[in-house]
KOLDREN-635704 format. One record per residue (C-alpha): residue number from 0; residue in three letters; y, x, z. Coordinates in nm, 2 decimals. Last residue first. Layout:
// KOLDREN-635704
<node nr="NUM" rest="ALA" py="Y" px="X" pz="Z"/>
...
//
This chain:
// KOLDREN-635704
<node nr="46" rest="UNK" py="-4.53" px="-4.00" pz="2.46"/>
<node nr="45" rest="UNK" py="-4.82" px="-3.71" pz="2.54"/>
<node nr="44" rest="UNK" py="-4.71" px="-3.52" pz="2.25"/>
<node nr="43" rest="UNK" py="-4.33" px="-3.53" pz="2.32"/>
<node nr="42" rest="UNK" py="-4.41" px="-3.43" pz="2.65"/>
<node nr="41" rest="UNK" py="-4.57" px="-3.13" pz="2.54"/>
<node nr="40" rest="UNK" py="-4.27" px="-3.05" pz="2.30"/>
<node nr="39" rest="UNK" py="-4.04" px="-3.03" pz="2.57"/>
<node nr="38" rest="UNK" py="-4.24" px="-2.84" pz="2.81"/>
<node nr="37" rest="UNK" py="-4.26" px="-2.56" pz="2.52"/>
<node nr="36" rest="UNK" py="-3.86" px="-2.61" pz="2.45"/>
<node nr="35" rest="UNK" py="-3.82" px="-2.55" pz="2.80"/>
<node nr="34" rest="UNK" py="-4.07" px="-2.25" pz="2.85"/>
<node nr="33" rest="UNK" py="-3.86" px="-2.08" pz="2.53"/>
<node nr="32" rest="UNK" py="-3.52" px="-2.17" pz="2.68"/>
<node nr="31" rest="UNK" py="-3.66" px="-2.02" pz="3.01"/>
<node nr="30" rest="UNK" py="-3.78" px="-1.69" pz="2.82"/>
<node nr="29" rest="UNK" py="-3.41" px="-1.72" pz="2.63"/>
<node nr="28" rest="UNK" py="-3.23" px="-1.67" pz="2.96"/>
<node nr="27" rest="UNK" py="-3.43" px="-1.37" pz="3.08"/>
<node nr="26" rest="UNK" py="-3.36" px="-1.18" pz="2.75"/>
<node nr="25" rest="UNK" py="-2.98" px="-1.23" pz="2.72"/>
<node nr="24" rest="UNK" py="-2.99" px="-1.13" pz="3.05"/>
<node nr="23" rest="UNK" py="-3.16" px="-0.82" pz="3.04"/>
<node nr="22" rest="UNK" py="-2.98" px="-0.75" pz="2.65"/>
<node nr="21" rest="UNK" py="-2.62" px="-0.80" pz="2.88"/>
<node nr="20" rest="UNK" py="-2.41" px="-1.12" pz="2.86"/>
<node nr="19" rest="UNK" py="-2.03" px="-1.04" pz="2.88"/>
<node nr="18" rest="UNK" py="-1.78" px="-1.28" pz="2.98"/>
<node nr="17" rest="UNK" py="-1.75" px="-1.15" pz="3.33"/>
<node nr="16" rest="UNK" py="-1.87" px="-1.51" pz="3.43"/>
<node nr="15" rest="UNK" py="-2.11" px="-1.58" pz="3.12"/>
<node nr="14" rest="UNK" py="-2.46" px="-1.44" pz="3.26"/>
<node nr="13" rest="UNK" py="-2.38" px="-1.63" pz="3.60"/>
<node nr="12" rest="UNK" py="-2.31" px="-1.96" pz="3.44"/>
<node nr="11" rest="UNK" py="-2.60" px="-1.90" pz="3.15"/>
<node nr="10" rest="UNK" py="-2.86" px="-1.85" pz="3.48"/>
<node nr="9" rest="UNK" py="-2.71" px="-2.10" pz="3.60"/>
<node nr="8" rest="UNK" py="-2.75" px="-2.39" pz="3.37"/>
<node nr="7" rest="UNK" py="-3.12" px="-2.19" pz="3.25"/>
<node nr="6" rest="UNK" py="-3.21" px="-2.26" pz="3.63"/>
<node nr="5" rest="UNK" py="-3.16" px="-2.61" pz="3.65"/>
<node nr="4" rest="UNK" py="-3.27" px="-2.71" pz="3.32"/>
<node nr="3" rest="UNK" py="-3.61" px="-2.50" pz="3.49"/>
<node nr="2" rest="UNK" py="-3.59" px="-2.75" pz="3.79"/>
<node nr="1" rest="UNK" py="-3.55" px="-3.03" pz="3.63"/>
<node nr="0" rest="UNK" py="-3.89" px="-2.94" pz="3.44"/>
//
């Protein structure tokens, strides 16, 4: 799970450096927010 908070840091940093975030990028970045919140909400259970 590191590892995905990992890439969603990035992947924002790289979307974010010309200070435009294209529909491609907007798209990849919210499939790992999706997986995170999913992972998230697993562990939660399992607590």
């Amino acid at each position: 799970m590191i590892l995905l908070h990992l890439c969603l840091a990035q992947g924002q940093k790289i979307a974010q450096m010309d200070g435009v975030v294209t529909p491609e990028q907007a798209q990849v970045l919210a499939l790992i927010n999706a997986k995170l919140n999913t992972s998230i909400s697993r562990e939660t259970q399992l607590v």
